[in-house]
C-alpha positions in Angstrom: -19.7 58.5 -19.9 -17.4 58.2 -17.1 -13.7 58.6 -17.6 -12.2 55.4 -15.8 -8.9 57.2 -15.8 -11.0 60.4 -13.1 -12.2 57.4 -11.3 -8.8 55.8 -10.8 -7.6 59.4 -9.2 -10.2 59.6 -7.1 -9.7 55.7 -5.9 -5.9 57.0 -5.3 -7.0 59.4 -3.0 -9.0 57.1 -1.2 -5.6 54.5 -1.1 -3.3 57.5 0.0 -5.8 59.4 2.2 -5.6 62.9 0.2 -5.2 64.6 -2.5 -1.2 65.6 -2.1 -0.4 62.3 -1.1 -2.3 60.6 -4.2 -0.5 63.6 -6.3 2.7 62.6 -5.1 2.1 58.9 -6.1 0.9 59.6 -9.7 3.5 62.5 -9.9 1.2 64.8 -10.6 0.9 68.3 -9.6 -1.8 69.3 -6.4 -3.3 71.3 -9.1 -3.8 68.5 -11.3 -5.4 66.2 -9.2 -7.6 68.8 -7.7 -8.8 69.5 -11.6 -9.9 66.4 -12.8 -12.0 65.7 -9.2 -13.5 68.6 -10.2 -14.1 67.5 -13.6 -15.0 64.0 -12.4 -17.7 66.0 -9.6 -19.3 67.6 -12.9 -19.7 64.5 -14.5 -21.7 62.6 -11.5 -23.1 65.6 -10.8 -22.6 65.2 -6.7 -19.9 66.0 -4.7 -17.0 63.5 -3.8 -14.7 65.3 -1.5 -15.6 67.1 1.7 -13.1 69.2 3.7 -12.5 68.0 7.2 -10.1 70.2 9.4 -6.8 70.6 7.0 -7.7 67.9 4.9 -10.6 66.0 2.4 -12.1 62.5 3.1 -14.5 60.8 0.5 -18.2 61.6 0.8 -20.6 58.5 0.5 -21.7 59.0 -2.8 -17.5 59.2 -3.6 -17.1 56.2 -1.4 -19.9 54.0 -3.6 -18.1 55.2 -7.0 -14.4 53.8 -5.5 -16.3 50.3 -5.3 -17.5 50.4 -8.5 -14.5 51.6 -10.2 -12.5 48.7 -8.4 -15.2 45.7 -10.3 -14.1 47.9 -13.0 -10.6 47.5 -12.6 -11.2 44.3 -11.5 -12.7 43.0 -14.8 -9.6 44.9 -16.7 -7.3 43.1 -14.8 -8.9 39.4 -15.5 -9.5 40.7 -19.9 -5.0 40.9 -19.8 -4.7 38.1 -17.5 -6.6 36.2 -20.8 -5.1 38.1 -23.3 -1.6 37.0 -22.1 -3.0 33.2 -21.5 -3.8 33.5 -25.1 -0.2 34.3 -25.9 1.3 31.0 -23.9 4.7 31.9 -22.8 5.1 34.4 -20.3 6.5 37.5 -21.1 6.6 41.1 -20.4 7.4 42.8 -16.8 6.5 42.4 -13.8 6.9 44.3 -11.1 7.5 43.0 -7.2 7.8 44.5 -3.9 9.5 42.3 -1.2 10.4 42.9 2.7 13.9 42.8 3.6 14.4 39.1 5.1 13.2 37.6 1.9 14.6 39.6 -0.6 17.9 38.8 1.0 17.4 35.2 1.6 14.3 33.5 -1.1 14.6 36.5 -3.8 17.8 35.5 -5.5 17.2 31.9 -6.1 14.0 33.0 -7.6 15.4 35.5 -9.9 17.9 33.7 -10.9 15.4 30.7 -11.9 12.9 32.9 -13.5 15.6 34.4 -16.0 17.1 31.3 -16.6 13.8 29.4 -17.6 11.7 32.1 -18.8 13.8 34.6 -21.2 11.1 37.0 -22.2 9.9 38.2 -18.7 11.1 41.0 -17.3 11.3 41.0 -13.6 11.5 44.6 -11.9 12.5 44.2 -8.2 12.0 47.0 -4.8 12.6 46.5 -1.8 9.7 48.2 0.3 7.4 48.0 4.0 5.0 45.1 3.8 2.3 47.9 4.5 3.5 51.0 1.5 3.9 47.5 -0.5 0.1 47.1 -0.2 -0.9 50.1 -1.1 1.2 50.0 -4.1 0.2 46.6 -5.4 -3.6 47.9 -4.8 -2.9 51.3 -6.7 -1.2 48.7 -9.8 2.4 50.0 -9.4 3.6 47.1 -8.9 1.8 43.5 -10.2 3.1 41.0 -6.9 4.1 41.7 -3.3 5.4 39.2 -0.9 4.7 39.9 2.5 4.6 38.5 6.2 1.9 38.2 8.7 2.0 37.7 12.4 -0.2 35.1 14.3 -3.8 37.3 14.8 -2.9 40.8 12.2 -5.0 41.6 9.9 -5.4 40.5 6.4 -4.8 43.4 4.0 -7.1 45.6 3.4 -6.1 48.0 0.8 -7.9 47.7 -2.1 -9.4 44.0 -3.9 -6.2 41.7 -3.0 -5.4 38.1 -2.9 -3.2 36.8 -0.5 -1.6 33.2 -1.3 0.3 31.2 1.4 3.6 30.1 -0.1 5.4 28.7 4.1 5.8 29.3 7.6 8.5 30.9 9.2 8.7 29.9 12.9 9.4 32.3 15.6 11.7 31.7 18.7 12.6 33.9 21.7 16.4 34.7 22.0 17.6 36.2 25.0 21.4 37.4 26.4 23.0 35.2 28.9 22.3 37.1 31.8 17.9 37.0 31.6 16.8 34.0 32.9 13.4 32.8 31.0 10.6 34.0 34.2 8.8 36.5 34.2 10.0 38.8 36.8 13.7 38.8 34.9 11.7 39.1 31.1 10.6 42.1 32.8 13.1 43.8 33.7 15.2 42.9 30.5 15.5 45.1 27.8 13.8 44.4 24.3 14.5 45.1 20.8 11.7 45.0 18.4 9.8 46.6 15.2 8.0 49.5 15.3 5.0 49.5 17.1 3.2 50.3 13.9 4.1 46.7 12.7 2.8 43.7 13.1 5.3 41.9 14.5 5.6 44.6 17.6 2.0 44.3 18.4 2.4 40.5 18.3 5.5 40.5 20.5 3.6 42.8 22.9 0.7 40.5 23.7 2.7 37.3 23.7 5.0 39.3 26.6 1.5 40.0 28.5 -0.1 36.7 27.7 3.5 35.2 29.5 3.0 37.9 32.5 5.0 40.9 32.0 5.3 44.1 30.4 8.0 44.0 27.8 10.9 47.0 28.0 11.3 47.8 24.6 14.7 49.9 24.7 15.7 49.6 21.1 13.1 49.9 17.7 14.7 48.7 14.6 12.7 47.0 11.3 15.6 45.6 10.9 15.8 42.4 12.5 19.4 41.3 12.0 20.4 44.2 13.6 18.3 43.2 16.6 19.9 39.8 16.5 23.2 41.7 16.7 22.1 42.9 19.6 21.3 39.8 21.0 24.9 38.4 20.3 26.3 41.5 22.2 23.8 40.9 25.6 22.3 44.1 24.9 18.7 43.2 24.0 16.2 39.9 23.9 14.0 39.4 20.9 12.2 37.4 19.2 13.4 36.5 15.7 12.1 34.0 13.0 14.1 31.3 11.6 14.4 33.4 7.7 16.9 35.7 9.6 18.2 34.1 11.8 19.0 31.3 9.2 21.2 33.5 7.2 23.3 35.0 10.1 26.1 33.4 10.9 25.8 33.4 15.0 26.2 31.4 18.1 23.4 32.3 19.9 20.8 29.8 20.6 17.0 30.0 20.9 15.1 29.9 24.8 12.4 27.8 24.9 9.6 30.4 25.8 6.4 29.3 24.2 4.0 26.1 25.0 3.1 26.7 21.0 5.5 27.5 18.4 4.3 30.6 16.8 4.7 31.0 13.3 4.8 33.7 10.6 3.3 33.2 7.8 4.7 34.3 4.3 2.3 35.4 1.9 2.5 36.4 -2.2 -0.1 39.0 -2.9 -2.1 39.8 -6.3 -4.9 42.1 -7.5 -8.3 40.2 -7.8 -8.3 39.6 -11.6 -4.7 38.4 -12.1 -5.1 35.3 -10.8 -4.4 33.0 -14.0 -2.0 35.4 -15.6 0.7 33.3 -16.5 3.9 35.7 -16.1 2.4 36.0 -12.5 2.0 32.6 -12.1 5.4 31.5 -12.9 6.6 34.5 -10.3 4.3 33.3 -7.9 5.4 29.6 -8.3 9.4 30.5 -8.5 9.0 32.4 -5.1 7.4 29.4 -3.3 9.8 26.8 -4.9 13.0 29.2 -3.9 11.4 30.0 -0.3 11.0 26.0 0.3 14.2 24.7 -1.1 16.2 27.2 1.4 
């Protein structure tokens, strides 16, 4: 018989991309890890891992196991989800990884309701990238993430994940005194935004080319208030949805910029499975409530 627990290392290592990277995230030794794939090879009796350059990626027959050890997982998460309908009140932990603007701005109304209606659950809170926060909820360190998506990114990817709309958050174009809103003087003004990495930067990007000009990104910060600090100063233009700029106290004003107003949409993500768990329901629902009563 298979041990589930070989399989989940080896689905790690497919989550992180290696072996020392899926060490690191069970905090387990190189050594270890590298033992029980070896273990887990002699029990399929075909190899999983093949070396490529400096590294290992999955072999096919490695591949095929990760899917079915996710079903697997999959039906382990729905069997507590019932278990803990069958106990009523929610209780126990749960664990939740937020980005920065809505752990600031949504995440204390929420916790404050959840431990004031709903005394037995725990609620474990860290603050982490949309993206890592992905790759955490699929690899079940934490149980909920809330995260944001620009109009055309991707839906996540990592792993069997449900993604629940809970808003919008709309998007406007802020610019210093001194850029005019055409696209010669866009140009030639200088930019703050996200990492290009993010969402949000590739966004910006192709809204800046779809308006005619090549943005001049000068300053790359995640962290958006500081780019609305730069703003206020005249050092930077940016675009900035209403969650931050909502809890900054500032006298700058939006630029009308686009025929459409784009939107980002806040999501709450879950493992496949947890849907009707009740302690992630109420979580689920406390988030929404707290994000629309703002």
């Amino acid at each position: 018989m298979l041990d589930l627990h070989r399989l989940t290392i080896l689905r790690e290592v497919k989550l992180r991309g290696g072996v020392s990277a899926a060490a690191r995230s069970l905090s387990y030794s190189h050594s270890a890890v590298s033992q029980q794939l070896s273990q887990l090879e002699r029990d399929v009796g075909v190899e999983l891992l093949e070396r490529v350059g400096r590294g290992v990626r999955l072999t096919p027959a490695a591949e095929q196991l990760v899917v079915h050890t996710d079903r697997i997982l999959e039906e382990v998460e729905r069997a507590t989800s019932n278990l803990a309908k069958d106990r009523g009140t929610p209780q126990g932990t749960v664990r939740i990884a937020a980005f920065s603007t809505v752990s600031r701005v949504v995440l204390p109304a929420a916790l404050e309701a959840l431990a004031r209606d709903h005394p037995r659950l725990q609620v474990e809170f860290g603050m982490d990238d949309p993206a890592e926060a992905v790759v955490q909820l699929a690899a079940k360190q934490v149980d909920l993430v809330v995260a944001d998506s620009y109009p055309g990114s991707p839906e996540p990817t990592a792993g069997d994940i449900i993604s629940t709309t809970i808003g919008e958050d709309p998007i406007r174009a802020y610019l210093p005194s001194t850029v005019s809103a055409d696209a010669e003087s866009l140009g030639r003004a200088p930019w703050a935004m996200e990492p290009s990495t993010d969402g949000s930067a590739e966004w910006a990007r192709r809204v800046c080319r779809d308006m005619g000009f090549e943005p001049r990104v000068q300053y790359v910060a995640p962290d958006l208030l500081f780019q609305l600090r730069l703003v206020e100063r005249g050092l930077a233009a940016a675009m900035l949805p209403d969650l931050v700029v909502g809890e900054a106290d500032t006298p700058v004003q939006p630029t009308d910029l686009f025929s459409v107003q784009p939107v980002r949409t806040i999501k709450v993500l879950t493992r496949r499975g947890s849907e009707e768990n009740p302690a992630l329901s109420v979580v689920r629902q406390a988030i929404a409530k707290a994000f629309n009563d703002r």
